[in-house]
C-alpha positions in Angstrom: -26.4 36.6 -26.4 -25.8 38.8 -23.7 -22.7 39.0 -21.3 -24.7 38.4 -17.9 -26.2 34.9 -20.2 -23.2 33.9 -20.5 -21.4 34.3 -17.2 -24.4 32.6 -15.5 -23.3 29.7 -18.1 -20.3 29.9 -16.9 -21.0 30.0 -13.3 -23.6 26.9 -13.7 -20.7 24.7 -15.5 -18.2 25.5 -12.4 -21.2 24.5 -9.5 -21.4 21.5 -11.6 -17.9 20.6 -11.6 -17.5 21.6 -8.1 -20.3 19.6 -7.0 -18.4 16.4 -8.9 -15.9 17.6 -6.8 -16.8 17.3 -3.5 -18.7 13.9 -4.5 -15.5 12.6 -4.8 -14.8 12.9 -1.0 -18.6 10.9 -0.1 -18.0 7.9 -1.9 -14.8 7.0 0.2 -16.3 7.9 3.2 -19.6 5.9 2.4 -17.5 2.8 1.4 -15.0 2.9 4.6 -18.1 3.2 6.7 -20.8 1.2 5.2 -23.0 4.3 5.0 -25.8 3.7 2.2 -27.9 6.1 0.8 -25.3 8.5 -0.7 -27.7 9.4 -3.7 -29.7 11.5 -0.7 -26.4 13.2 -0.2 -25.4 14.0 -3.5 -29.3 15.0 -3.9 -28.5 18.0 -0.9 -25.1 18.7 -2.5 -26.8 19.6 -6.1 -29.4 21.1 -4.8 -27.4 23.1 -2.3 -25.4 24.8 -5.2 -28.0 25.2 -7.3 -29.5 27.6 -5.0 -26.0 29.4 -4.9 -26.2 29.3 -8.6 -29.4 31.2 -8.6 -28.4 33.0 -5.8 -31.9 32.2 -3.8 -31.9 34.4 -0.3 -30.8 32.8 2.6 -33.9 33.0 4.2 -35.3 30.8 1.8 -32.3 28.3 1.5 -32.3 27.6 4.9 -36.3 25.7 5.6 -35.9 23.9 2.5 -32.4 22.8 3.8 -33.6 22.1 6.9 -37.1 20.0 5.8 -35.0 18.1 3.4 -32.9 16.8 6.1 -35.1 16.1 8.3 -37.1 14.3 5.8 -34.2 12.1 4.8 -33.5 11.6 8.6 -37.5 10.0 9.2 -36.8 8.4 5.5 -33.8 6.2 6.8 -34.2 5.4 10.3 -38.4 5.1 10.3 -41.4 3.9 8.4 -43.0 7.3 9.4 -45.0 9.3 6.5 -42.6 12.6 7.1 -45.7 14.5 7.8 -47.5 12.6 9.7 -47.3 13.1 13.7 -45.3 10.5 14.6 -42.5 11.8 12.7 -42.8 15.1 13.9 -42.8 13.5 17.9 -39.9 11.4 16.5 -38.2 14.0 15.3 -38.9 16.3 18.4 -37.7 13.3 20.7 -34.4 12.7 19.1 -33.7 16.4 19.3 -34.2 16.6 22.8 -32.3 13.7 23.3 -29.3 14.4 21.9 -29.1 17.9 22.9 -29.0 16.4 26.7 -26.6 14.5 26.1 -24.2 17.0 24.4 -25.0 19.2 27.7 -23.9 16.0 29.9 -21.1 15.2 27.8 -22.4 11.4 27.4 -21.2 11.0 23.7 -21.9 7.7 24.0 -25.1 8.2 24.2 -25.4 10.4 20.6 -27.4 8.5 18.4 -26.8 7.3 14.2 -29.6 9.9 13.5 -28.1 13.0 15.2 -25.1 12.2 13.4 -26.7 12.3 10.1 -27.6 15.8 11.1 -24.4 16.6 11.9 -22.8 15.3 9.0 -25.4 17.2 7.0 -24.3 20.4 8.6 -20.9 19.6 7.9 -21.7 19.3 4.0 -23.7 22.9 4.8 -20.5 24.2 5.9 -18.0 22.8 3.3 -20.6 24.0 0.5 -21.1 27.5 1.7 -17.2 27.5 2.1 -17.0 26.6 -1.3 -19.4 29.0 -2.6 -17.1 32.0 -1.0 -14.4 31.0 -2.9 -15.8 30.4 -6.0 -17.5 33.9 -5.4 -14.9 35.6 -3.8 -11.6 34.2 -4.4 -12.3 32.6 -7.6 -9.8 30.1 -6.7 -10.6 26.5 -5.3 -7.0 25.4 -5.6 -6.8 24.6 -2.4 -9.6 22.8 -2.1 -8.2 20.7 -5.2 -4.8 20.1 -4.0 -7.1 18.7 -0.1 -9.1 16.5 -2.7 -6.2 14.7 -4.7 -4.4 14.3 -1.8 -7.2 12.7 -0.3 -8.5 10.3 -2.4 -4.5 9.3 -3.3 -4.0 8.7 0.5 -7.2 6.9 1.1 -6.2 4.4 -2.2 -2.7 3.8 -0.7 -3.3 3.7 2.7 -6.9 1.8 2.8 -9.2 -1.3 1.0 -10.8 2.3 -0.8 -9.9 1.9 -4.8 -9.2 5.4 -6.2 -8.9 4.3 -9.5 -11.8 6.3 -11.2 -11.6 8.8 -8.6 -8.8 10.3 -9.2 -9.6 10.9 -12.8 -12.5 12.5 -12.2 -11.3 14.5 -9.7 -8.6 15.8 -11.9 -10.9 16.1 -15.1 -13.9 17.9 -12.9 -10.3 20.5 -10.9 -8.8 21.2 -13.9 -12.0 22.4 -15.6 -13.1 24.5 -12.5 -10.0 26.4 -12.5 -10.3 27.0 -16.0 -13.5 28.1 -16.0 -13.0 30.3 -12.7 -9.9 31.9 -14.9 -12.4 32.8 -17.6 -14.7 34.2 -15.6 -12.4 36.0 -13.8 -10.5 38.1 -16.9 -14.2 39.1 -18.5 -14.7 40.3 -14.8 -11.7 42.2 -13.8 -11.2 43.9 -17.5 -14.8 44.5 -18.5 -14.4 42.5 -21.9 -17.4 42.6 -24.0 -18.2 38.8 -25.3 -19.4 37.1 -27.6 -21.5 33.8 -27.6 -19.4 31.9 -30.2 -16.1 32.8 -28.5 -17.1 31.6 -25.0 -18.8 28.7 -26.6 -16.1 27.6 -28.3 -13.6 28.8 -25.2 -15.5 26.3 -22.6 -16.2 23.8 -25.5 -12.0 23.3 -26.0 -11.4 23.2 -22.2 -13.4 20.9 -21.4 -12.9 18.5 -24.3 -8.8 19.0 -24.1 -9.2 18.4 -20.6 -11.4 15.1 -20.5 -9.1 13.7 -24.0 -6.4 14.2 -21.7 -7.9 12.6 -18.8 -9.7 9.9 -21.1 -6.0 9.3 -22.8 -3.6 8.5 -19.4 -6.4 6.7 -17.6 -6.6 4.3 -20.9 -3.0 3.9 -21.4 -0.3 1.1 -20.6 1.3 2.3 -16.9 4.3 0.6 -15.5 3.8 -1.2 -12.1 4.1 0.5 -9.0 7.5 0.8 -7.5 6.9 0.5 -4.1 4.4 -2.8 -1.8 1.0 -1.7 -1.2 1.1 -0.8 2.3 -2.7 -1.9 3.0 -2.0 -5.2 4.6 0.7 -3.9 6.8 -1.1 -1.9 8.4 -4.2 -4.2 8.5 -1.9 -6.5 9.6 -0.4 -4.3 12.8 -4.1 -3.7 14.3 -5.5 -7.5 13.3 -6.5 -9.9 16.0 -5.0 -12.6 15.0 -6.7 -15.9 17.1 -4.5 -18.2 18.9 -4.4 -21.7 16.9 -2.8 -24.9 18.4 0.8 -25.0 18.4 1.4 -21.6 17.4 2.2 -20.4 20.8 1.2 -17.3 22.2 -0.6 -14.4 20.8 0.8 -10.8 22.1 -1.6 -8.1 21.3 -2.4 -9.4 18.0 1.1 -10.4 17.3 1.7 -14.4 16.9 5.1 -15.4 18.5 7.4 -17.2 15.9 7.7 -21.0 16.5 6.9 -24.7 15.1 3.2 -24.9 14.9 1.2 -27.6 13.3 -1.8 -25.0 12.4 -1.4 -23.5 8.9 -5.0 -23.0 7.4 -4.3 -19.0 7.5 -0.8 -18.1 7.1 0.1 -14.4 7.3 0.6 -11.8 10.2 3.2 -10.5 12.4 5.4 -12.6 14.2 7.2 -11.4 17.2 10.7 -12.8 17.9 11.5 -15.5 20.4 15.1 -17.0 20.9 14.0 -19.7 22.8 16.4 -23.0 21.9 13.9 -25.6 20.8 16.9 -28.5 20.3 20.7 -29.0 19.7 22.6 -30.9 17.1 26.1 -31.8 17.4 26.8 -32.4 13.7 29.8 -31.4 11.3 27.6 -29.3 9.2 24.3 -27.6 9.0 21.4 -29.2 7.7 17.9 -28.3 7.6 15.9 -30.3 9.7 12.5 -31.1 8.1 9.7 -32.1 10.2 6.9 -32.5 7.8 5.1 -31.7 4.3 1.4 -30.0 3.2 0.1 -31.1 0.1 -3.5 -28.9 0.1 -3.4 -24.9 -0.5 -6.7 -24.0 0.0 -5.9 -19.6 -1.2 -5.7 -19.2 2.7 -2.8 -21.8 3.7 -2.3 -25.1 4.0 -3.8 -28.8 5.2 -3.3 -32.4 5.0 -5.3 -34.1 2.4 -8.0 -36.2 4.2 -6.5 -39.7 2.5 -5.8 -42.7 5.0 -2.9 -44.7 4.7 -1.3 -47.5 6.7 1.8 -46.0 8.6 5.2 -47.6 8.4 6.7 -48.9 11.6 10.1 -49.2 12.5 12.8 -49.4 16.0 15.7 -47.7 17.1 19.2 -48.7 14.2 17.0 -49.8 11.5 17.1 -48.9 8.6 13.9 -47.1 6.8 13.9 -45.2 3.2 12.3 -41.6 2.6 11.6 -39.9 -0.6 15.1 -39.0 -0.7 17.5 -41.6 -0.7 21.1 -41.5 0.9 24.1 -40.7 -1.3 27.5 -41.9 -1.3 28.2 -44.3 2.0 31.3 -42.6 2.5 29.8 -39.5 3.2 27.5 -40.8 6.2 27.0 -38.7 8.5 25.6 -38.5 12.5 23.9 -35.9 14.2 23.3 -35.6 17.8 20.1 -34.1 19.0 19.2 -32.6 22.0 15.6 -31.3 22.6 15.5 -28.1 24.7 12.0 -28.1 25.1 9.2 -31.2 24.7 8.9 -31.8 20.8 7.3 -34.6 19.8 8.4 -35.5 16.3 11.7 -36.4 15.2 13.8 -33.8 13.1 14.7 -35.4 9.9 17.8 -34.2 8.2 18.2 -35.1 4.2 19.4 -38.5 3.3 18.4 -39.5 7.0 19.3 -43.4 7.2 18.5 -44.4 11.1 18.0 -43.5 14.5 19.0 -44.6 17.4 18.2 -44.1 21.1 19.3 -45.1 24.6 16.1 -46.5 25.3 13.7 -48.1 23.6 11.4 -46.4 21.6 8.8 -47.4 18.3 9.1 -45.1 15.4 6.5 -44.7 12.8 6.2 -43.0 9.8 3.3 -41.6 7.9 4.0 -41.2 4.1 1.4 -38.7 3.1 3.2 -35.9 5.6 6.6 -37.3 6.0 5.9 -37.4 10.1 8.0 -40.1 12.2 6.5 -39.7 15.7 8.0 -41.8 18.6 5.2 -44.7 19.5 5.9 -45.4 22.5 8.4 -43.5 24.8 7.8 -42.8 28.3 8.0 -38.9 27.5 6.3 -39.2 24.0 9.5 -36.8 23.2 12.7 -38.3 22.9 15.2 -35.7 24.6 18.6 -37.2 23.2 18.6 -38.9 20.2 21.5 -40.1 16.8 20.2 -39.7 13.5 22.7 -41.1 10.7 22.3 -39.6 7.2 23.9 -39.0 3.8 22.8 -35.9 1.8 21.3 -37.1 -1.3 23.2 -35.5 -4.7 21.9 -34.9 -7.8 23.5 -35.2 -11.4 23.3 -31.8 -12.9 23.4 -33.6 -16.6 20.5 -35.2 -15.5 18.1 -32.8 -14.2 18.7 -30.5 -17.2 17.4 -33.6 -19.5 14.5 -33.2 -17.8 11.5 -31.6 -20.1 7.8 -30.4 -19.7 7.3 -34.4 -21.9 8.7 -36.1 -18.6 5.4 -34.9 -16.9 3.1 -37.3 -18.2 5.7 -39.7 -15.9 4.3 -38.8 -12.9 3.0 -41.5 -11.0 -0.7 -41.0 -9.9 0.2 -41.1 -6.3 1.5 -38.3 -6.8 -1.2 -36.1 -8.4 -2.5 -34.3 -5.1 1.0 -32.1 -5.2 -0.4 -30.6 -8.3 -3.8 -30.2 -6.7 -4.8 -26.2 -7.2 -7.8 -24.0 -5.8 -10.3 -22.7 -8.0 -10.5 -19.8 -7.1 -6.4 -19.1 -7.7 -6.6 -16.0 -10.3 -5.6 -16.5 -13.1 -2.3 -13.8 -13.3 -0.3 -16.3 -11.0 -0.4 -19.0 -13.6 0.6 -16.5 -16.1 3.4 -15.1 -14.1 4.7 -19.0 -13.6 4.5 -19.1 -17.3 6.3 -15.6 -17.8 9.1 -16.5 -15.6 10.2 -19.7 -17.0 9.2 -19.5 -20.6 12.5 -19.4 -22.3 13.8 -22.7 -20.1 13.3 -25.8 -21.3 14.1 -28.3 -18.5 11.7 -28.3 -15.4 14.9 -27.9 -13.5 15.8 -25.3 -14.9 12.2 -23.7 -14.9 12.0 -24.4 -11.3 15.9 -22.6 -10.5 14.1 -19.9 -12.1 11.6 -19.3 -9.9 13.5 -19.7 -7.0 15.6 -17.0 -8.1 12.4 -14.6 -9.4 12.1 -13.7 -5.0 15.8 -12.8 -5.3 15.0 -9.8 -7.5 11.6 -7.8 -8.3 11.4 -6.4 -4.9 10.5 -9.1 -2.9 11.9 -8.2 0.6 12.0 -10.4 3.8 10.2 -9.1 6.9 8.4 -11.1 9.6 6.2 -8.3 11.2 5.2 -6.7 7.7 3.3 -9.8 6.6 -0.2 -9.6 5.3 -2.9 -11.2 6.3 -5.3 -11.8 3.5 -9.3 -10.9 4.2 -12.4 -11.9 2.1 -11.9 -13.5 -1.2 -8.2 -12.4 -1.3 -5.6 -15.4 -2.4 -2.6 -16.0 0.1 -0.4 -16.3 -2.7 -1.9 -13.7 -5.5 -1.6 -10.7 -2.2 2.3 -11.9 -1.9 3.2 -11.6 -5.5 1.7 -8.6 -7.4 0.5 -6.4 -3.9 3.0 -6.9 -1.0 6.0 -8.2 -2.0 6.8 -8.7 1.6 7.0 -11.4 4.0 9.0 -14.1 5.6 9.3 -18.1 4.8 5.3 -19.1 4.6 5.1 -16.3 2.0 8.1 -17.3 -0.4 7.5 -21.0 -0.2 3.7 -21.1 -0.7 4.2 -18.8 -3.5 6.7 -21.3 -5.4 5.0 -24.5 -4.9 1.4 -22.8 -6.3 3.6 -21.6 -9.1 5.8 -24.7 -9.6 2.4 -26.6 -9.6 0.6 -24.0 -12.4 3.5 -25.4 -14.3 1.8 -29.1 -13.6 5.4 -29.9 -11.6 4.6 -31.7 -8.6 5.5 -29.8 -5.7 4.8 -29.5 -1.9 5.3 -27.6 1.0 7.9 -28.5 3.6 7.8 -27.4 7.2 11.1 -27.8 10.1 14.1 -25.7 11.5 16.7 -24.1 9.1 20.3 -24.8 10.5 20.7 -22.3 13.6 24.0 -21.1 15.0 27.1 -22.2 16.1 27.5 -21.8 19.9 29.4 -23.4 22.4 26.8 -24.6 25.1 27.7 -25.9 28.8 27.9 -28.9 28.9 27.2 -29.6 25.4 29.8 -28.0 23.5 30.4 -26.5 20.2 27.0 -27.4 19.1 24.3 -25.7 16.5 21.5 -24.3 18.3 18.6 -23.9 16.7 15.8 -22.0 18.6 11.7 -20.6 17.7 13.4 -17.8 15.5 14.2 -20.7 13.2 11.4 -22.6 12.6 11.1 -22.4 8.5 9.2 -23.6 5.6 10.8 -24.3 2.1 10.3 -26.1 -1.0 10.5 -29.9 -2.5 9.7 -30.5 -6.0 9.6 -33.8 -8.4 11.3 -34.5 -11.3 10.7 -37.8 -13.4 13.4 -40.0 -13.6 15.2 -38.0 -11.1 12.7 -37.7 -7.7 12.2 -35.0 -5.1 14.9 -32.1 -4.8 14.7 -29.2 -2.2 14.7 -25.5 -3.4 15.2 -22.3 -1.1 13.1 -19.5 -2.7 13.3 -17.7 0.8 15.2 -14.6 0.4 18.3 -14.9 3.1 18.2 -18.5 3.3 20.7 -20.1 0.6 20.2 -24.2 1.3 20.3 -25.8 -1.3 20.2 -29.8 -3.0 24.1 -31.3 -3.3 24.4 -30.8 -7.5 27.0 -33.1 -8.9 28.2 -30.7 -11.8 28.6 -33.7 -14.3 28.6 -31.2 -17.3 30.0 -28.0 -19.1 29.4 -24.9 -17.2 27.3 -22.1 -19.2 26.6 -18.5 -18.6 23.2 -19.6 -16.5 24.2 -22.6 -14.7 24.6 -22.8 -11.1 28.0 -22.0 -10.0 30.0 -24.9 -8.2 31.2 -24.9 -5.1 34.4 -24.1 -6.1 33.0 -21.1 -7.5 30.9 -20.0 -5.2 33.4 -20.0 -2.3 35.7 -17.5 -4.5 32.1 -15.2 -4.8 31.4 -15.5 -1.2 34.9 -14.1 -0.4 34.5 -11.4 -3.0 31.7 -10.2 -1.2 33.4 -10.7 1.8 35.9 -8.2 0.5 33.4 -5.9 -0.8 30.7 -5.8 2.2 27.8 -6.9 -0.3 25.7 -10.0 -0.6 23.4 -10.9 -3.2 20.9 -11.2 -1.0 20.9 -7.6 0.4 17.7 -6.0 0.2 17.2 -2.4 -1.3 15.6 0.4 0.6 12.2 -0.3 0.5 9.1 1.3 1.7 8.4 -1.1 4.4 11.9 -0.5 6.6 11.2 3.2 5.8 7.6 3.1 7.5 9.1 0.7 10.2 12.0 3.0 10.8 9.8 5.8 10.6 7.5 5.1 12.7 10.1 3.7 15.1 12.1 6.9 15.7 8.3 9.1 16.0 7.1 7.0 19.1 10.7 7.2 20.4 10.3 11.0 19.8 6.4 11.5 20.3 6.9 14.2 22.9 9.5 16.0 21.1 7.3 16.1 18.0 4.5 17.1 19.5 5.8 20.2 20.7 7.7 21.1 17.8 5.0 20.8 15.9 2.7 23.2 18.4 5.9 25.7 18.2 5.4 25.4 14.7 2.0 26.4 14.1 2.3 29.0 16.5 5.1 30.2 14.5 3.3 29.9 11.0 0.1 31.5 12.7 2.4 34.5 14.0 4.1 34.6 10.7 0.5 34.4 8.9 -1.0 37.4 10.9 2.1 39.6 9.7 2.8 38.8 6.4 1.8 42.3 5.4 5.2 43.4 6.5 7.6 40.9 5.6 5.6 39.2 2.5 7.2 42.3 0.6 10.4 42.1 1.6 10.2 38.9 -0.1 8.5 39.9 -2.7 11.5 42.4 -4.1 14.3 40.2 -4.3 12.2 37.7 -5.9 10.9 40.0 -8.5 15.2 41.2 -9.1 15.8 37.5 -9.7 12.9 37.3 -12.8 13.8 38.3 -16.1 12.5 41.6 -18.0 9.8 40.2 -20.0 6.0 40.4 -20.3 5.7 36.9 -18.7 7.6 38.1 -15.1 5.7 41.6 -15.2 2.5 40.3 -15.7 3.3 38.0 -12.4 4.4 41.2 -10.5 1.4 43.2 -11.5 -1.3 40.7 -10.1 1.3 40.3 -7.1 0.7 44.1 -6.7 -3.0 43.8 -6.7 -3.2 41.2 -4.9 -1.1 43.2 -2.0 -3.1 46.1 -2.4 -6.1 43.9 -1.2 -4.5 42.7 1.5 -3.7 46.5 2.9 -7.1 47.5 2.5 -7.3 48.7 -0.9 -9.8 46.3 -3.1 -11.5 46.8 -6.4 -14.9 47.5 -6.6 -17.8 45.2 -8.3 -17.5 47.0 -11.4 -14.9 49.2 -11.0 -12.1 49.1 -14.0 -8.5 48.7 -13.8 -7.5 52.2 -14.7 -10.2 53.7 -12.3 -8.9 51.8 -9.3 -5.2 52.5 -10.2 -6.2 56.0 -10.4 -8.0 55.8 -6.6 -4.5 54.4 -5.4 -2.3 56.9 -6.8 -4.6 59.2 -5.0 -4.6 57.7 -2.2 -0.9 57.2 -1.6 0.0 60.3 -3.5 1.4 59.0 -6.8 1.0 57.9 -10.6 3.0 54.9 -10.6 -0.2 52.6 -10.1 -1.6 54.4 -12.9 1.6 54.1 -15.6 1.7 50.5 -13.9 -1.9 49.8 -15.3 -1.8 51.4 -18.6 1.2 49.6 -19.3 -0.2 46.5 -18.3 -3.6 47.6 -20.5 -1.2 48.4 -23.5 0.4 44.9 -23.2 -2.8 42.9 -22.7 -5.2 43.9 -24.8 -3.1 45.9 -27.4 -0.6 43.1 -27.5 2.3 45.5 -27.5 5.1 43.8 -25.2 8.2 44.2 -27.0 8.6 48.0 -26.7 7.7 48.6 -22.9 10.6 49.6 -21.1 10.7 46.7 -18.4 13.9 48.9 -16.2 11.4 51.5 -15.8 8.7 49.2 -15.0 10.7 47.3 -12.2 11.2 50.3 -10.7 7.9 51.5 -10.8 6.9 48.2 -9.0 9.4 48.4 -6.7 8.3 51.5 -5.1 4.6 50.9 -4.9 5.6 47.5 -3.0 7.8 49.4 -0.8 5.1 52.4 -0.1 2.3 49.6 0.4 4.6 47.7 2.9 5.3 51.3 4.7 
């Protein structure tokens, strides 16, 4: 087999391979923008390199280029036989066209088939580039390095799934510069070969390389560390649509507040410190306005059941799903709308209301709602509410067991109700997370405490919005891992209900602040920044209790601690008062929230826009610094080069590193090989050129090393110095 055969073997596997290559950046592009047709694209990318392959004169490369394109232009945008007159007028038209409109500078006025051409001569360009450096440089590193980065940027940063891009990409880069290596030793030292050693050469590369490849893409990988980003991002630029009783929408940016609206939860919310009411009340309660009972993968609505709605006046008594505890720990709460609200804000245990004037009350027991009937306002502005926070019997709740749930009364089925289309991973996680507990309340504390951990974070303009056939509450738990209330609370009803534990969604104000108000006093003022969602779940024999999976919030149901404490029980209150002033002490809080990629993007991105001009400028000083720097690295490359060198130690390894370094500055002074020429031959033309020997002792050295594998004798001193002096007399 004879040498040239097998270097054109050679040369047709790396085309190949490179062709893969650049493949890799189409598909993204053709999936980002809808483009079809990319077979006709890879079709002028093969056939484009083929003709490099067969090195085919320009003059010929360039009509067949030319006719394919245009064909492929008629093909896609007309019905036209290509060589028919129409398509040549068509053709003929949409040249002239465009052309004008270039001249005028109406780029609107370009049209989809003129940039098909374009982006054809764009894939010319990159080709012929290619070719060059194939050719030429017999390097595409840097084109591999510009590919990898990317397809990794466009998997993070966009809907475009990398997966089996990237192994390709690194299979088809790592096999190219193999094969370039190869290619480039039988060059450079004129070795003679033969067919079974290149066969079996390319053979091992390429299978070591695509084992590897095959190997890490089919083996276990841990989860990544960090959210996906995608839905923030989508999430910054969505329009989101104004819905009723949301309030206003800023740019695309929902401003937080009550809203009665839930069918797509997600999306930024921008802040608003309006004061909705105020409650003069010993202690801070959440102050439930209403339940959900329907997820629907996008949010949440009422189910459309009809039932007769309880009636009832000011000081009378009414009963709720959660009845009042002890009498002597009754309660009243004072409350003070700010703005017009027009349901009454419920805290736990709530016994009565009472009013100055005479109002009707009623109360719907499908959503928990008491609106006023008939007030002159529809709003009440002042109110009483008197209440006694339920407790629950700790003893109890952990006798509780996955048996109890054939208790549930059927009135109660629709807070189990599930979509169909849920995947099937956030059952399993529900399963994952609770399967060594054995009570449900116990299962359910340990999903409220899953979002304390496993780098959930809290955010309110990071939240995604999911698109197409994306689940709200699937997106929150393996992709983002970021968002505020709606996000936490969906998530642990859907997985407290894959656990058949009814459960439903609860929407109201958390407590607010203390503030001292004119007029009003010391008060707790609760404003749109506090309007929450949270949890309530059932447990046979022991009813509805509230849970808090919300990371920052901490409310949680009054537990009578009737039994013996273990390692994993809830701590009393006792308990946790001496924990809260530990952390006091030590500045840290359970519910601190580890650097995470989101605050770094926000940050980041934060301190750019305050900086935009600054960067800007640095960043043209900079390239004009690396451009000046670029155009004279001939003189101070060297200078580097030398101390480097010093630092390496006197082996073959670090002298066959300075020896292609040599070369390779030779080249860049003017003084390249010839096609052909040996090593010893062009060391000789140097010596004579510069008026030495050292490039000659230089290259029998490296010779003797090489291909007589004698690298243990050579005196390395010698050598350095040698080196040295050739850099320095180059350099001069």
């Amino acid at each position: 087999m004879k040498d040239n055969y097998l270097l054109g073997i050679i040369s047709f596997l790396i085309y190949t391979f490179t062709c893969f290559l650049i493949v890799e950046w189409l598909k993204p592009v053709m999936e980002l923008t809808n483009t079809d047709h990319l077979s006709l694209f890879v079709i002028y990318l093969s056939v484009s390199f083929f003709f490099y392959f067969i090195k085919l004169n320009w003059k010929v490369t360039i009509p067949i280029k030319l006719v394919f394109i245009s064909w492929t232009i008629v093909h896609i945008y007309t019905d036209y036989s290509f060589l028919s007159r129409d398509a040549l007028n068509y053709l003929s038209e949409a040249l002239q066209h465009n052309f004008a409109s270039i001249f005028s500078q109406e780029w609107g006025a370009i049209t989809d088939p003129f940039r098909t051409f374009l982006f054809f001569a764009l894939l010319w360009m990159t080709t012929y580039l290619l070719n060059y450096w194939i050719t030429i440089r017999k390097t595409i590193l840097l084109f591999f390095i510009l590919t990898v980065l990317f397809i990794t940027i466009l998997d993070t940063f966009s809907p475009y799934n990398a997966k089996n891009s990237i192994v390709i990409t690194l299979i088809s880069g790592f096999i190219i510069m193999g094969l370039l290596y190869i290619q480039k030793l039988i060059k450079e030292n004129q070795v003679s070969i033969r067919g079974t050693f290149v066969t079996a050469s390319i053979t091992s590369l390429i299978v070591l390389v695509m084992i590897s490849g095959i190997t890490a893409y089919a083996m276990p990988k841990a989860g990544p560390i960090w959210p996906d980003p995608v839905p923030f991002f989508t999430t910054s630029t969505l329009e989101v649509d104004e819905r009723e009783g949301n309030g206003a929408s800023v740019n695309g940016v929902k401003r937080v507040g009550y809203g009665e609206n839930d069918e797509q939860l997600g999306g930024a919310f921008q802040s608003d410190d309006t004061p909705v009411f105020w409650a003069k009340t010993d202690t801070p309660q959440y102050w439930k306005v209403e339940t959900k009972d329907t997820y629907t993968s996008k949010g949440w609505v009422q189910s459309e059941e009809e039932t007769p709605l309880l009636s009832f006046g000011s000081g009378e008594l009414f009963e709720t799903d959660f009845p009042p505890g002890a009498e002597e720990y009754t309660e009243e709460a004072n409350i003070m709308l700010a703005q017009e609200f027009p349901l009454i804000l419920q805290p736990y245990g709530m016994k009565s209301i009472q009013t100055n004037e005479e109002a009707l009350f009623t109360s719907n027991p499908l959503t928990q709602k008491i609106s006023v009937l008939n007030s002159s306002n529809s709003a009440l502005w002042d109110y009483n509410v008197t209440f006694s926070e339920p407790s629950y019997s700790l003893k109890a709740m952990r006798e509780t067991s996955v048996e109890d749930l054939s208790l549930v009364p059927a009135e109660l089925q629709r807070y189990l109700q599930l979509p169909d289309t849920l995947p099937e991973r956030v059952k399993e996680l529900a399963v994952s997370i609770t399967e060594d507990r054995i009570s449900l309340y116990d299962k359910a504390l340990n999903i409220e405490r899953y979002f304390r951990g496993n780098n959930f974070s809290y955010n309110q303009t990071m939240a995604a919005v999911p698109k197409g056939d994306t689940d709200y509450v699937d997106q929150f738990l393996f992709e983002t891992k970021v968002g505020y209330c709606d996000n936490f609370s969906t998530s642990m009803v859907v997985l407290l209900r894959s656990l058949d534990i009814p459960a439903r969604w609860v929407k109201g104000f958390a407590p607010g602040e203390r503030a001292n108000v004119e007029g009003l006093g010391s008060v707790y003022e609760v404003t749109n920044n506090n309007a929450h969602s949270w949890v309530e779940a059932y447990f046979p024999n022991v009813g509805w209790i509230t849970f808090e999976p919300t990371i920052g919030f901490s409310s949680s149901a009054n537990v009578i601690y009737d039994i013996e404490s273990q390692t994993d029980e809830p701590q009393t209150p006792e308990q946790q008062e001496e924990k809260q002033e530990e952390q006091a002490a030590t500045g840290k809080k359970d519910d601190d929230v580890s650097f995470s990629l989101t605050t770094f993007l926000q940050d980041t991105l934060e301190w750019m826009t305050e900086r935009k001009a600054a960067i800007i400028w640095g960043l043209i000083i900079l390239g004009i610094i690396s451009l000046f720097a670029y155009s004279r690295r001939g003189k101070w490359l060297p200078k580097v080069l030398i101390p480097v060198g010093r630092m390496r130690k006197n082996d073959w390894n670090s002298f066959e590193k300075m020896y292609h370094q040599l070369l390779q500055q030779l080249s860049l002074h003017g003084m390249r090989r010839e096609q052909g020429q040996t090593l010893l031959d062009f060391a000789k033309k140097v010596d004579k050129d510069i008026g030495t020997n050292h490039m000659t002792d230089l290259t029998k050295v490296y010779q003797q090393g090489f291909y007589g594998n004698n690298k243990t004798e050579l005196n390395y001193a010698s050598i350095r110095e040698s080196w040295e002096y050739l850099i320095n007399r180059i350099s001069g």
